[in-house]
ROZA-251571 format. One record per residue (C-alpha): x negated, y negated, z; residue in three letters. Coordinates in steps of 0.001 Angstrom, whole numbers, padded with zeros to 6 digits, always signed. Layout:
// residues N
XYZAla
...
This chain:
// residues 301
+000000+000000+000000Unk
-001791-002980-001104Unk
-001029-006223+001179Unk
-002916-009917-000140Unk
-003311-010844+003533Unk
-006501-012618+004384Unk
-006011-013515+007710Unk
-004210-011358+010524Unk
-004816-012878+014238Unk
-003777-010940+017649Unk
-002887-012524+020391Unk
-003808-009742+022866Unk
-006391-007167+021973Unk
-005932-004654+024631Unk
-004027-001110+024001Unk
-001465-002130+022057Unk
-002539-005108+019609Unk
-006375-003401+019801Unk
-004429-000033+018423Unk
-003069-002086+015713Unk
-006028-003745+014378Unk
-007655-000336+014534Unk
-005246+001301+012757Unk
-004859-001683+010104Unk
-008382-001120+009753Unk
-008739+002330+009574Unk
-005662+002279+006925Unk
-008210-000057+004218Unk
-006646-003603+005133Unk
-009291-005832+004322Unk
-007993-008926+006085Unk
-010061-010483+008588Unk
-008823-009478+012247Unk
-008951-012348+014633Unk
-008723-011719+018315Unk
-007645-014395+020755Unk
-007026-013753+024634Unk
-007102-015443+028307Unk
-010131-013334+029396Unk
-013404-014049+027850Unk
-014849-010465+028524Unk
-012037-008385+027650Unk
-012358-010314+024255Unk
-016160-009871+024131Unk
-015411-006057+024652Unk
-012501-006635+022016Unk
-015848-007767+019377Unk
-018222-005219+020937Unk
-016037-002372+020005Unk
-015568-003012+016632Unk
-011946-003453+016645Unk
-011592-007152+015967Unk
-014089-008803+013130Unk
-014157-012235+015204Unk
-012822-014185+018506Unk
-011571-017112+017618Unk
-013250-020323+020141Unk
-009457-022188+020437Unk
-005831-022144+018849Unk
-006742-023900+016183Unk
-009448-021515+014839Unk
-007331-018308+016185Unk
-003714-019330+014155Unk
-004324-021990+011172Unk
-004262-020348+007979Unk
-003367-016801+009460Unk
-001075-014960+006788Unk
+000408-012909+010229Unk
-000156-013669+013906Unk
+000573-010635+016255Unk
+001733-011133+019956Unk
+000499-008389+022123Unk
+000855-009921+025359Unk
+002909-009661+028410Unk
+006288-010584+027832Unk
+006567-013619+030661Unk
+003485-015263+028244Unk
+005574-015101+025020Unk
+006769-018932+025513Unk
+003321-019928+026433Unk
+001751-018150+023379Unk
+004261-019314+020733Unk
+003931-023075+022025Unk
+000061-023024+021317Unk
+000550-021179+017640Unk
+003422-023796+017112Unk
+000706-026594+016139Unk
-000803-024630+013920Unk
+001564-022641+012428Unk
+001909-022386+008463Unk
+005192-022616+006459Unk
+004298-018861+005269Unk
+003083-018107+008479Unk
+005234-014771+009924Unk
+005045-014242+013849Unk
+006006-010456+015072Unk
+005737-009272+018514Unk
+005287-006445+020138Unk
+007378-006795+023738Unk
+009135-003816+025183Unk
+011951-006316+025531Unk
+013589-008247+022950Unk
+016643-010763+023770Unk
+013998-012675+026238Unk
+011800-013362+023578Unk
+014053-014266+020824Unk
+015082-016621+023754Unk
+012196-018000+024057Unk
+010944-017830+020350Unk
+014635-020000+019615Unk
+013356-022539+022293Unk
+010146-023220+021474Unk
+010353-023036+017398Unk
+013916-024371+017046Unk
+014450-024659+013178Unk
+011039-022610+012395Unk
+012705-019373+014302Unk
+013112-018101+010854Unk
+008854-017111+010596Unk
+009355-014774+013995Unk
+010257-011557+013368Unk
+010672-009292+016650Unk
+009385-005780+017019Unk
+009021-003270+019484Unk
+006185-000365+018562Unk
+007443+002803+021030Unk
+003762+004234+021749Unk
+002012+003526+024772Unk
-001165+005495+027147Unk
-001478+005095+031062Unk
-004848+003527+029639Unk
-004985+000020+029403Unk
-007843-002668+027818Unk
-009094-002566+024374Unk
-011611+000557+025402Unk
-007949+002547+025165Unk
-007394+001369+021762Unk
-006844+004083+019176Unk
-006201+004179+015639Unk
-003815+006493+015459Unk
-001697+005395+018193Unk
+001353+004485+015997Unk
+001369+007547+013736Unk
+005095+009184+013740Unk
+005617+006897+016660Unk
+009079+004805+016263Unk
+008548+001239+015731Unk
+011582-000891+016359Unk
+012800-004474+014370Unk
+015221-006693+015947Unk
+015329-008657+012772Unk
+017244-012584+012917Unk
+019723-013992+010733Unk
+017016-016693+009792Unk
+014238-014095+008888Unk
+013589-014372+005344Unk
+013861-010355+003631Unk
+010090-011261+002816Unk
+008941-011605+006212Unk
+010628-008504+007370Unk
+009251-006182+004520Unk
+005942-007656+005532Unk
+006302-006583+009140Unk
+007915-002956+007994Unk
+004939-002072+005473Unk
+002391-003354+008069Unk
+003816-000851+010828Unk
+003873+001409+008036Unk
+000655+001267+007376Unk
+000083+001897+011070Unk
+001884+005370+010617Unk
+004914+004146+012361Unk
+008372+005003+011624Unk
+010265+002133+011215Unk
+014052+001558+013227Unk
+016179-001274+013503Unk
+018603-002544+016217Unk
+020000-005839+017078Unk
+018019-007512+020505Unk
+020787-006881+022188Unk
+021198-003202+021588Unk
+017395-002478+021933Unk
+016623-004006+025260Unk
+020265-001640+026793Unk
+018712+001174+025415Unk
+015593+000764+026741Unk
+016638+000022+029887Unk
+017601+003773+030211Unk
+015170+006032+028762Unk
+011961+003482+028885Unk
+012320+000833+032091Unk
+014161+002689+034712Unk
+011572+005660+034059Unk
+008648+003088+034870Unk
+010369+001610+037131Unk
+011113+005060+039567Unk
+007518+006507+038778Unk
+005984+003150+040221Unk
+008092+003277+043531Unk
+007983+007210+043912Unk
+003902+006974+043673Unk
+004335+003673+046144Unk
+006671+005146+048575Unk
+004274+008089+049305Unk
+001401+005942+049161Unk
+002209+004183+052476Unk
+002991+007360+054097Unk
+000784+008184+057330Unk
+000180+011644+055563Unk
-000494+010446+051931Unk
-003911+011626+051996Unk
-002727+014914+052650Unk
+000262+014385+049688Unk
-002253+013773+047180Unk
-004210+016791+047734Unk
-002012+018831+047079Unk
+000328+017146+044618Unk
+000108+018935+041266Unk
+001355+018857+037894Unk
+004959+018481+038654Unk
+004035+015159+040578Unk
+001138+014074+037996Unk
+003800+014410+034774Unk
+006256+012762+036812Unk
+004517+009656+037575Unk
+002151+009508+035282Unk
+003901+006566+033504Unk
+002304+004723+036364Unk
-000623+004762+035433Unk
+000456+001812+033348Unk
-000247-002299+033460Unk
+001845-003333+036584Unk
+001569-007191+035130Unk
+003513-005896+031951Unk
+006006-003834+033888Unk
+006156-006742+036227Unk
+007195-008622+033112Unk
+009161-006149+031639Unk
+011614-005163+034908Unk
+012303-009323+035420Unk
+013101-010058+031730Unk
+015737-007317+031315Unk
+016610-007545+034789Unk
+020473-007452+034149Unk
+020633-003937+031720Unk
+017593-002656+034645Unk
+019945-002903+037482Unk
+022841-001384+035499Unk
+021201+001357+034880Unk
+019380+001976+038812Unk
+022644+001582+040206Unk
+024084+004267+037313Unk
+020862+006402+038848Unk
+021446+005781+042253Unk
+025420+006617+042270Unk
+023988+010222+040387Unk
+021105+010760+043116Unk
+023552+010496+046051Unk
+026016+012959+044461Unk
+023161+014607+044690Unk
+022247+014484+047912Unk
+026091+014955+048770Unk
+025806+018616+047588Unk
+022172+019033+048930Unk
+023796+018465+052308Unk
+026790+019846+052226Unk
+025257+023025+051183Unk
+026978+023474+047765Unk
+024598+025187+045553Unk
+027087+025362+042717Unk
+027203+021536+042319Unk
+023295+021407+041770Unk
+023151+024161+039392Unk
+025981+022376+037070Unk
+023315+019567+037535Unk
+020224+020936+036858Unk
+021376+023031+033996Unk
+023239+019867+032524Unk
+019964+017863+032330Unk
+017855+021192+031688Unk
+020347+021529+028366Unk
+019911+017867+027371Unk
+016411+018132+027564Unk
+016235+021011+025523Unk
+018194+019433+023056Unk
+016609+016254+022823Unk
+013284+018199+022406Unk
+014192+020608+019504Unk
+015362+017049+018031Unk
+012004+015606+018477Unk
+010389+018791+017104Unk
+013400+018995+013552Unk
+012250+015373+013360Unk
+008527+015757+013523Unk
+008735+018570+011103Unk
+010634+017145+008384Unk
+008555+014723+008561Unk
+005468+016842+008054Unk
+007057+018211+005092Unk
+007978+014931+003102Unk
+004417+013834+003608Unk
């Protein structure tokens, strides 16, 4: 897929926008990758690995003339990030994004860009590690990975397509959902996950035997909570901008963990098997999707 792009800048070069370049790269796109950040040495690590060709000194160098700036940042900074490119920004210029939620940022993008809101186009790569920094960056991070577009009324067909092939290109598979719709889903199956792996870990952290916990916690407890692992800055940012759908969907958790507990203590063994082998049938179905999925799409390569 040939793209004329001379100039792609990240705002962000850790995991995710460092996975991108590398992947960009790796795919043949001979634009020049500029990195831009708020720490000096992750950025000099950023160079020293290889995965950006440059980091740019100030705004100005990082955004003028760049064909497609990519925000890889913690959601809270969106505002912050889009006010600095503003300046700078040319009329062909197209924004994207990469935030694991979406209405905050269109938000934000509407606020700060008013009648230019037209050059952002939100997206939402689903790929992730517990790993975080630009020594986590892989190339192949996106590959069969969904990659979510929360497209606007004002986005010009042009500077969606360019988004699309450049995920593409990344090996992603590309979706599309309204902000709206994206940020309820993920509530569910992405933010309340986070959200109950950080307090389980937490909760038997502060325990006077936790020492003792860890030792012998195993795989069951590793799998569980391995999710975080992850940057508590971006989940930080994450739970707080889709607060509202979050605490729909605890309180939907919390009403099914103390039906639960009812039948735990009330001795009624038949209630927790309909439970477990509810959830142990949606699981298997939800995998043998995953797996139909991944092998069709083995075979149409």
């Amino acid at each position: 897929m040939e793209l004329n792009l001379k100039k792609i800048t990240i705002a962000g070069v850790g995991l995710i926008g460092g996975s991108f370049a590398l992947a960009l790269r790796s795919a043949g796109v001979k634009a020049e990758l500029v990195g831009i950040g708020r720490d000096p040495d992750v950025m000099q690590q950023a160079l020293e690995l290889g995965i950006v060709d440059r980091v740019a000194e100030n705004a100005a160098d990082a955004y003028s003339g760049a064909d497609l700036i990519l925000i890889a940042a913690p959601v809270a900074q969106t505002s912050v990030i889009l006010s600095q490119i503003l300046p700078f920004l040319g009329p062909d210029t197209v924004i994207t994004d990469v935030g694991s939620t979406k209405a905050d940022g269109v938000a934000a993008a509407r606020l700060v860009m008013g009648e230019r809101i037209g050059q952002f186009v939100p997206a939402h790569p689903i790929a992730g590690r517990e790993l975080n920094g630009p020594a986590a960056a892989i190339s192949d991070l996106y590959a069969g990975k969904k990659l979510v577009i929360t497209a606007l009324p004002e986005n010009p067909k042009a500077s969606v397509s360019l988004v699309e092939d450049l995920w593409k290109i990344c090996g992603a598979q590309i979706h599309f959902l309204t902000p709206e719709a994206h940020d309820a889903v993920f509530a569910s199956v992405s933010h309340l996950p986070h959200l109950l792996a950080y307090a389980l870990v937490d909760e038997v952290s502060q325990r006077e035997n936790a020492d003792i916990l860890f030792q012998y916690a195993a795989s069951g407890f590793r799998d569980f909570t391995r999710i975080a692992g992850s940057s508590p800055e971006m989940w930080r940012d994450i739970a707080m901008a889709n607060r509202d759908a979050l605490l729909h969907e605890l309180d939907a958790y919390i009403a099914n963990v103390s039906a639960t507990r009812t039948a735990l203590a009330e001795r009624d063994a038949d209630s927790l098997l309909r439970t477990f082998s509810r959830a142990q049938s949606a699981r298997q179905r939800w995998i043998e999707a995953i797996e139909a999925a991944e092998k069709d799409r083995h075979a149409a390569v």
